[in-house]
Every structure is written in structure tokens, then in C-alpha cells.
C-alpha positions in Angstrom: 0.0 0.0 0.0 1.4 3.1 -1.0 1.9 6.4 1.1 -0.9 7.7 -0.9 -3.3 5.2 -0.3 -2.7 5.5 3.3 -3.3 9.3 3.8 -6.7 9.0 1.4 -8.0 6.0 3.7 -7.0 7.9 6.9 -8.9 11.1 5.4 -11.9 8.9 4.4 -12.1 7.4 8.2 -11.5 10.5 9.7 -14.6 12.0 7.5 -17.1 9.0 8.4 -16.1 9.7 11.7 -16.9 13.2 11.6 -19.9 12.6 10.0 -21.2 10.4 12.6 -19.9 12.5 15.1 -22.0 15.6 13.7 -25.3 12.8 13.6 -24.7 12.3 16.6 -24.6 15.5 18.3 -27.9 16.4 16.5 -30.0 13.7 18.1 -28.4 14.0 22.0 -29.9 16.7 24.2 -26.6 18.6 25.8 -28.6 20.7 28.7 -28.3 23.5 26.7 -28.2 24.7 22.7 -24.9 26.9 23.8 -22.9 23.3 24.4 -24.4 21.3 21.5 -22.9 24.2 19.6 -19.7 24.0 20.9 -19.2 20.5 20.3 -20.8 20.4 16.4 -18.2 23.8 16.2 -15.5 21.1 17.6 -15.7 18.5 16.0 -16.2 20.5 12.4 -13.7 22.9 12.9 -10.8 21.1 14.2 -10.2 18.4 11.6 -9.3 14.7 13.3 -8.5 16.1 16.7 -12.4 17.7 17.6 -13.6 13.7 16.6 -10.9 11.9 18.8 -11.7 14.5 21.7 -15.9 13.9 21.3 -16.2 10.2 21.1 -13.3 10.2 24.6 -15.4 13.3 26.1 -18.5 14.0 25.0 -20.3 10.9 23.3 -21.1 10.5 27.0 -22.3 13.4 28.1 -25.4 13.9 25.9 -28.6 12.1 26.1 -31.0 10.8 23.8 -33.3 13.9 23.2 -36.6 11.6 23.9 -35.1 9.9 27.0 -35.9 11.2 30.5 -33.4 13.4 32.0 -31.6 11.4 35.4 -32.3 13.2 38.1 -29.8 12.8 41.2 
């Protein structure tokens, strides 16, 4: 596999990534439309390190916009 081939399949991971990332933060409910914008604003804007930092940090944070909020 050539050098080439390696940076285009990296790119085209890193993209589905993103993309699901993005999907992602448009169905979970943040607590507020201020954070949901910071993390789509993350993960667009900060090519392959905003994806790596949302699905460590914040793919746990959000919930499911039509589950019940937890309530401690």
C-alpha cells in the first residue's frame, strides 16, 4: 500500500467519523443549545483532533433527546 493510499484511507475514516460525530450531536440533548454548539463547532472545525476529543469526552455526556433526564 502506498503512502498515498494511506493518507486517502486515513482522510476517508476521519470524514465517516466526523460525520457520525456531527449525527450524533444532532440527536443527543446537551442541557443547553450553547454546548451542543460547541461540540458540532469542535468537531467541524478542528479536523481529526475535535472527533478523537468527542467520542473520549463528549459521546457520554449527551442524552437521547426523547429519553428522560436522570435526576440525582
Amino acid at each position: 500500500m502506498s503512502v498515498t493510499q494511506i493518507i486517502l484511507l486515513t482522510g476517508l475514516v476521519f470524514f465517516l467519523l466526523t460525520c457520525i460525530a456531527i449525527a450524533d450531536i444532532a440527536r443527543k440533548d446537551f442541557g443547553s443549545i450553547q454546548l451542543k454548539a460547541v461540540w458540532g463547532l469542535l468537531v467541524a472545525m478542528v479536523p481529526f483532533v475535535g472527533v478523537l476529543i468527542y467520542f473520549l469526552v463528549g459521546f457520554r455526556k449527551g442524552q437521547k433527546a426523547n429519553a428522560p433526564m436522570k435526576t440525582d
